[in-house]
C-alpha positions in Angstrom: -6.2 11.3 22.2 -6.2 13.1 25.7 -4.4 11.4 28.3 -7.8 11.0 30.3 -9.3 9.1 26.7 -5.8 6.9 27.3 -6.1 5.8 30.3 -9.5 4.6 30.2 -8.8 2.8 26.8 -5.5 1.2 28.5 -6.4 1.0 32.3 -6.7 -2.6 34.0 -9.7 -1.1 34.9 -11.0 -1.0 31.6 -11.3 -4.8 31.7 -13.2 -5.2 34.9 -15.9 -3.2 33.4 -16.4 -5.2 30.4 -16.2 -8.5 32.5 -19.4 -7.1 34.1 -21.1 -6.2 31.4 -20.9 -9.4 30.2 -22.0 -10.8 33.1 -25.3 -9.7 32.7 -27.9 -11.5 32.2 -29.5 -9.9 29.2 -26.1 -9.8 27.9 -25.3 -13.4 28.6 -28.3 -14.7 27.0 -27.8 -12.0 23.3 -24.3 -13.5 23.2 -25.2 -17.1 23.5 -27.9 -16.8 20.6 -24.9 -14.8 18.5 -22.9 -17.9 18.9 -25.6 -20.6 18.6 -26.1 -19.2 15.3 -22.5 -19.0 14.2 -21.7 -22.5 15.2 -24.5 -23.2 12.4 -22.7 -21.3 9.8 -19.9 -23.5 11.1 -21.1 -26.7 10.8 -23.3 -26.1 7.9 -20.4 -26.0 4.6 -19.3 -30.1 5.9 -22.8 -31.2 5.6 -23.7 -29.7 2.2 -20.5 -30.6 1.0 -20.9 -33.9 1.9 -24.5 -33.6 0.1 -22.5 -32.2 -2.8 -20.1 -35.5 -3.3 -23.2 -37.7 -3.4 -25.1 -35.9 -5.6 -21.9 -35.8 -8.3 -21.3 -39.2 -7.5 -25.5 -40.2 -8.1 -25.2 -37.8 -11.2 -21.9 -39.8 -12.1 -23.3 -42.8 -12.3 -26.4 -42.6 -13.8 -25.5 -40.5 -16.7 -22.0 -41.5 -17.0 -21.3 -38.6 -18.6 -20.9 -34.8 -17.6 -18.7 -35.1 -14.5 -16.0 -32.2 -15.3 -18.9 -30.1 -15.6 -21.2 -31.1 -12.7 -17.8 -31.0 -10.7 -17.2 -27.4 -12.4 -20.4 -26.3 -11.2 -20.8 -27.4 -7.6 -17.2 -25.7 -7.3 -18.3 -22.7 -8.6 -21.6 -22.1 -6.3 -19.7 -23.8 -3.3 -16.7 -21.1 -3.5 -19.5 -18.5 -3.4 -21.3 -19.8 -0.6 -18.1 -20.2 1.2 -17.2 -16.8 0.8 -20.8 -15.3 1.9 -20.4 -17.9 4.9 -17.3 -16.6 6.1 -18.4 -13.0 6.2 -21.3 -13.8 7.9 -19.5 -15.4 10.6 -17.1 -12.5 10.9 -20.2 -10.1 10.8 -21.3 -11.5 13.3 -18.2 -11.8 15.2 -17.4 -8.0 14.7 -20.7 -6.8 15.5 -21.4 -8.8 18.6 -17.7 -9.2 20.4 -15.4 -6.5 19.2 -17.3 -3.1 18.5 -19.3 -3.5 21.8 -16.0 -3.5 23.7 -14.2 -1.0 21.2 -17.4 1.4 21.3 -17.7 0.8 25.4 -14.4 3.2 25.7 -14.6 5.0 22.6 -17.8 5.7 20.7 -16.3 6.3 17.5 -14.8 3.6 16.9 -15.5 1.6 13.0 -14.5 -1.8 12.4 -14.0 -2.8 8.9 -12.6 -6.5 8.8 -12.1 -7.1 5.4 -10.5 -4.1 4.5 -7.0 -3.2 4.0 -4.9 -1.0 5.9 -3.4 1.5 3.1 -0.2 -0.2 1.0 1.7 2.6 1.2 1.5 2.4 5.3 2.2 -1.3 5.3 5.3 -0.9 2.8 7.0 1.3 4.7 7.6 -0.9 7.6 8.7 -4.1 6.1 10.2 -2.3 3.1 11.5 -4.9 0.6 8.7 -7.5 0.3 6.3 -7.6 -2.5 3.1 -8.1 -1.5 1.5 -7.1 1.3 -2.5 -8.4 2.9 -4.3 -6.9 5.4 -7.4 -7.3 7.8 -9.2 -6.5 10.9 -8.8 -3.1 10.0 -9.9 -0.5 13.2 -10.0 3.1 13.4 -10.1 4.1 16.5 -12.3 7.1 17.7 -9.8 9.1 19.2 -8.1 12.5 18.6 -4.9 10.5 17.2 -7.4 8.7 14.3 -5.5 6.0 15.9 -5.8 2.6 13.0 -5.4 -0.7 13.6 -4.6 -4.1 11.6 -3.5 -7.1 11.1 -0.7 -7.6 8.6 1.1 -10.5 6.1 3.6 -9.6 3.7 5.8 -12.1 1.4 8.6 -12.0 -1.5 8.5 -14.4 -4.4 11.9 -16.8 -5.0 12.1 -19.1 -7.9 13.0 -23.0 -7.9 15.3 -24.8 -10.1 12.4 -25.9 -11.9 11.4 -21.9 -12.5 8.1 -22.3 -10.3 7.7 -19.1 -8.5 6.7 -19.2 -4.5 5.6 -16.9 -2.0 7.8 -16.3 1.3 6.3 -15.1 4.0 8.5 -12.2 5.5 5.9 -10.9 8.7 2.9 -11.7 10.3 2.0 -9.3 13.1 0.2 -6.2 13.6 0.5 -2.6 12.6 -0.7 0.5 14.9 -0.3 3.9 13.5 -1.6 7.2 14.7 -1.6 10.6 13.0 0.9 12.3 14.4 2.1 16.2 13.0 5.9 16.3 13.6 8.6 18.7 12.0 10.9 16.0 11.0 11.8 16.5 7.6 11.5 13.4 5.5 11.2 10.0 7.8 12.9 8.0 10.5 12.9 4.3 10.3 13.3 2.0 13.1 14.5 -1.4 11.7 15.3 -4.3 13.9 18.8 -6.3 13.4 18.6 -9.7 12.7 21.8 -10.6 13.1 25.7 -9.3 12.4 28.3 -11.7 10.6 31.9 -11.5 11.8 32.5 -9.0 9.4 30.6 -6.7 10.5 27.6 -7.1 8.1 23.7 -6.3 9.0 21.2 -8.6 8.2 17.3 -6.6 8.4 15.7 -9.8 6.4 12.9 -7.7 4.1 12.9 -4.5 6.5 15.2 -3.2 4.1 19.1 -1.9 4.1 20.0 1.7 4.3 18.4 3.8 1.7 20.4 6.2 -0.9 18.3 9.2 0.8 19.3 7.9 4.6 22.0 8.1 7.0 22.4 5.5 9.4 22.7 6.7 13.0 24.7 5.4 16.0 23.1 5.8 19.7 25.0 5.5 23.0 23.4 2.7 23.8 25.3 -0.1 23.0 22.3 -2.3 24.0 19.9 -0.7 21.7 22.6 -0.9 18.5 23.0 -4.6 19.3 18.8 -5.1 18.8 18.1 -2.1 15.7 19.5 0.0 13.3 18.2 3.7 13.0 17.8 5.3 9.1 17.1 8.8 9.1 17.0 11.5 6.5 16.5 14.0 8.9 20.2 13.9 11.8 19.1 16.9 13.9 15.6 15.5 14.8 15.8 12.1 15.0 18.8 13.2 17.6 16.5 15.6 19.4 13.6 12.6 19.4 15.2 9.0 20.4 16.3 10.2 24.0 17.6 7.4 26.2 14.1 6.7 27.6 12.7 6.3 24.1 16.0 4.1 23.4 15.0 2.4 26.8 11.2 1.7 25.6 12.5 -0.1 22.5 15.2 -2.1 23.7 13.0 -3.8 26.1 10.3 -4.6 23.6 12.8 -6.6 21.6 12.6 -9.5 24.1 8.9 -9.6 23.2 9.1 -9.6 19.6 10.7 -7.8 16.5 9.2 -4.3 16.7 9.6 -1.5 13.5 8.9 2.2 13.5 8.6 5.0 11.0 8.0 8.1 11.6 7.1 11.1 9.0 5.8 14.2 9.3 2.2 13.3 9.6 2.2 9.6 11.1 4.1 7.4 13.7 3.3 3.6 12.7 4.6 0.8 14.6 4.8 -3.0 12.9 4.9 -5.6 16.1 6.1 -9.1 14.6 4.1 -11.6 16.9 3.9 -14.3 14.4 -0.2 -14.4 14.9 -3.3 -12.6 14.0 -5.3 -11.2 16.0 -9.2 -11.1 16.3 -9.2 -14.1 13.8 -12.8 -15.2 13.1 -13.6 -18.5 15.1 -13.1 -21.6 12.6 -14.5 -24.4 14.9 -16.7 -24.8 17.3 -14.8 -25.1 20.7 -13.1 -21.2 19.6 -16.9 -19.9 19.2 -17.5 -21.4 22.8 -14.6 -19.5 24.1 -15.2 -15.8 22.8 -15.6 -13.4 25.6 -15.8 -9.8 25.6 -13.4 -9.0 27.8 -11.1 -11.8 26.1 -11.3 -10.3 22.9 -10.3 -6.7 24.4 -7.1 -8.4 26.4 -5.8 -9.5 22.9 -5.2 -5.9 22.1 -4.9 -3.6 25.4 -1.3 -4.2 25.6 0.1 -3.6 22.6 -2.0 -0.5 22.4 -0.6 0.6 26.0 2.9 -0.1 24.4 2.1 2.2 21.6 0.5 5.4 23.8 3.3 4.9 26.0 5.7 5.5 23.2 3.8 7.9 21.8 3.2 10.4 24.6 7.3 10.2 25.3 7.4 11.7 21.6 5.1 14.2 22.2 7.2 15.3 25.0 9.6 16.3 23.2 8.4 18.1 21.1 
C-alpha cells in the first residue's frame, strides 16, 4: 500500500468522513430498515422455540408416546434454522456496516465472515496449540493484500477421570501483509510471560526455541524483559529490529501481548486483546448501537499500529 492509500485508511480524518455519511438522511433511514429487520431475526428463534416446547409437550401428552423422536426432530430442524439465522444476521451485518466503511477507503476490499484465515498463518504465531478457529476474515484492497481476522486457538489436557478439555490459549486478532523480504528462513517475535528465579522462560503456547533457531539478545534491556526473539536467520534479523523497531514493540506490550513472524513473503502480527472484534450483534440493545463509524474505530488502531511497523521495516530494507 502507498503511503498516500495509508494515510487515508489510518487518518483521524478518515472517521469524520464516515460520521457524515452516516448522517445522511438517505443513509439514516437504509440503516434503520437493516436493523429493524435484524432485530426480527433476533427475536424470532425465542418465540418459535417456545412454540416448539408446546407443541412436544401437546404431542406428549396426547400420544404418550414418541417423545425421543419428536424431541429428536425439532432439534434437528431447529439447529438448522439457527444456523441459517445466524448468517443472515451477519449478512446483513457485513453487507450493511462493515464493507461500506471498508469499501469507502479502499474499493477492493472482500469480507468473508465465516471463513478461515489459512492454519498454517495462524499456527505460526501461537505455535504450540492444537487447534486453531477463525472468522471475520478481510482482505484488504491494498498493494500489501493486507488480511485480517479474528483468531481462537486451544490445547487439550486430560482430567483424572481421562475426560479430555479444550484450553483456550489466545483470543485476539491476527494482521498480516505480503511482504517480500531476503530473510532466510523466519523471525519470531514471542512475548515472555514470565522468568522463574532460575532463569527459566515461560512463552505459555507461543512456543520455546526451536531446534532450527537461535535465540537473540538486544541491547534493550527493556525489550528482553517483555519478548524473546527466535531467528534462523542472525545477520538479518540484526540488520531489521533497530532500536526504533525495538522501541515500537516494547511500548505495545503495555497494551496487550503482541507476536510477530516474519518470512520471506509475509509479516503477520497476532495482537492478544482477549475480545473479538466485529462480532455479530446477539441482542437487541447491540443492534441499536451499530454505527458506521463505530464499527471502523474498532479496527483503525490496530491497523495504524501495524503500517507503522511495517513501513519502519521497509526502511530498512
Amino acid at each position: 500500500m502507498g503511503k498516500k492509500d495509508r494515510d487515508r485508511f489510518t487518518s483521524p480524518e478518515t472517521i469524520k468522513k464516515i460520521e457524515k455519511l452516516e448522517k445522511s438522511p438517505q443513509i439514516q433511514a437504509q440503516l434503520q430498515a437493516v436493523k429493524n429487520g435484524m432485530k426480527e431475526k433476533v427475536k424470532s428463534p425465542f418465540y418459535i422455540g417456545c412454540l416448539a416446547l408446546v407443541f412436544i409437550g401437546i404431542i406428549t401428552l396426547r400420544l404418550q408416546a414418541f417423545p425421543l423422536i419428536l424431541i429428536y426432530l425439532v432439534w434437528r430442524f431447529g439447529s438448522k434454522y439457527l444456523k441459517k439465522n445466524k448468517e443472515d444476521i451477519a449478512k446483513a451485518y457485513v453487507d450493511h456496516f462493515l464493507c461500506p466503511v471498508l469499501k469507502e477507503i479502499l474499493p477492493e476490499t472482500t469480507i468473508h465472515y465465516f471463513e478461515r484465515m489459512d492454519i498454517d498463518i495462524l499456527g505460526k504465531l501461537v505455535y504450540d496449540s492444537e487447534t486453531y478457529y477463525s472468522n471475520c476474515h478481510i482482505l484488504f484492497g491494498d498493494d500489501d493484500k493486507t488480511e485480517f481476522c479474528n483468531m481462537e486457538s486451544y490445547h487439550y489436557t486430560r482430567d483424572s477421570d481421562g475426560h479430555e478439555r479444550p484450553v483456550r490459549d489466545f483470543r485476539g486478532q491476527v494482521l498480516l501483509a505480503q511482504f517480500p523480504t531476503p530473510i532466510k528462513g523466519h523471525i519470531r517475535i514471542v512475548p515472555l510471560q514470565k522468568k522463574t528465579f532460575l532463569g527459566h522462560k515461560n512463552y505459555r503456547r507461543y512456543g520455546e526455541k526451536r531446534k532450527d533457531e537461535e535465540e537473540l539478545e538486544t541491547e534493550s534491556m527493556a525489550f528482553n524483559e517483555a519478548y524473546s526473539i527466535f531467528s534462523t536467520d542472525d545477520l538479518f534479523t540484526r540488520v531489521v529490529l533497530d532500536p526504533n523497531i525495538l522501541d515500537i514493540l516494547t511500548h505495545w506490550k503495555d497494551k496487550m501481548r503482541v507476536c510477530l513472524y516474519m518470512n520471506n513473503k509475509y509479516i503477520s502480527l497476532a495482537f492478544e486483546s482477549q475480545e473479538f472484534l466485529f462480532p455479530t450483534p446477539r441482542t437487541q440493545k447491540e443492534i441499536d448501537d451499530l454505527s458506521l463509524a463505530g464499527e471502523y474505530e474498532k479496527i483503525q488502531g490496530k491497523l495504524a499500529d501495524f503500517y507503522r511497523l511495517i513501513d519502519r521495516i521497509g526502511e530498512k530494507l
